[in-house]
C-alpha positions in Angstrom: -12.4 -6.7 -9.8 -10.9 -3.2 -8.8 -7.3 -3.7 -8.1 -4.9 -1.1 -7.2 -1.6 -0.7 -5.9 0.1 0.3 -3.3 3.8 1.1 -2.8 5.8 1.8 1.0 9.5 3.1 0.7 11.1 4.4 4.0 13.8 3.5 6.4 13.3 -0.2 7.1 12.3 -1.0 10.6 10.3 -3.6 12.3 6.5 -4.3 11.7 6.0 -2.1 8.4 4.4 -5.2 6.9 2.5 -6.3 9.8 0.6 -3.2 10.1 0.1 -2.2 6.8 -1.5 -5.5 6.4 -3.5 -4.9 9.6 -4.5 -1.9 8.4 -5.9 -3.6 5.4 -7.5 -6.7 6.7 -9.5 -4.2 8.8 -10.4 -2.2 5.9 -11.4 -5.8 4.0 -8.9 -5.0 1.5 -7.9 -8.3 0.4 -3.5 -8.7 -0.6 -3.2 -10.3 -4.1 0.1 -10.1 -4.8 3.3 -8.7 -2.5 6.8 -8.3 -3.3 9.4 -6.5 -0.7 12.6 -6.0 -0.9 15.2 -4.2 1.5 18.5 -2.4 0.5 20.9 -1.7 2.9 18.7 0.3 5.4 16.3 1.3 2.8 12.5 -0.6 2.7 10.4 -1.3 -0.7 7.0 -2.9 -0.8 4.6 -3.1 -3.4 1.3 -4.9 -3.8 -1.2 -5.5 -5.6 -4.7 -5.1 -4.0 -8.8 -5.9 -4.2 -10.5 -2.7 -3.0 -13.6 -4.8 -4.5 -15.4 -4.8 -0.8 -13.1 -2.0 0.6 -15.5 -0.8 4.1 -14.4 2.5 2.7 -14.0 4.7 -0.9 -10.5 4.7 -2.1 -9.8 8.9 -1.3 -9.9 7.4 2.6 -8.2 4.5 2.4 -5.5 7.3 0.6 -5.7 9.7 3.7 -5.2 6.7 5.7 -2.5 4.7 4.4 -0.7 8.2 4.0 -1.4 9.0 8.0 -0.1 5.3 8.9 3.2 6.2 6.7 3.7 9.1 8.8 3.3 7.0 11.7 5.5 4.7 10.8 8.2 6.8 9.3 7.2 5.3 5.5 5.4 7.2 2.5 2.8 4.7 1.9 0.5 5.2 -1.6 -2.1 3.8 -3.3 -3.4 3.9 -7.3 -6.1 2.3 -8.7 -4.5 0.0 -11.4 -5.8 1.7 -14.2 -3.9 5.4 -13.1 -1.1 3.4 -12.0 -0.8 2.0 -15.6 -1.2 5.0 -17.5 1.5 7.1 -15.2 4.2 4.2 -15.6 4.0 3.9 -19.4 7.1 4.4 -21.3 
């Protein structure tokens, strides 16, 4: 399985979820894990993902997510699990 993850911080407002998981289930991206929390005003997302049968490479789904972010007023990204790993090591 190819999981990656994807992270969404920004100014919380209504519908972040619903269309980044829109924009996934259209992409047949399937959610395996999701955790969000909100801080004061502040929204923070992070899931883990199956690009397995992703209708699209990763580098679009990247361009994608990132143009949706904009959209939405988020930054939106995504890593496949193994980068993610080795950038977060202590």
């Amino acid at each position: 399985m190819k999981k990656s993850i994807i992270t969404v911080v920004g100014k919380d407002s209504v519908g972040i979820i619903a269309k980044v998981c829109t924009y996934l289930a259209e992409s047949n991206i399937n959610i395996l894990d999701i955790s969000q929390t909100i801080v004061e005003d502040y929204f923070n997302m992070m899931m883990i993902v199956d690009a397995n049968n992703a209708n699209k490479n990763i580098s679009n789904v990247a361009d994608e997510l990132d143009a949706l972010g904009k959209e939405i007023g988020v930054q939106i990204k995504i890593q496949q699990e193994d980068i993610f790993n080795s950038m977060h090591r202590i």
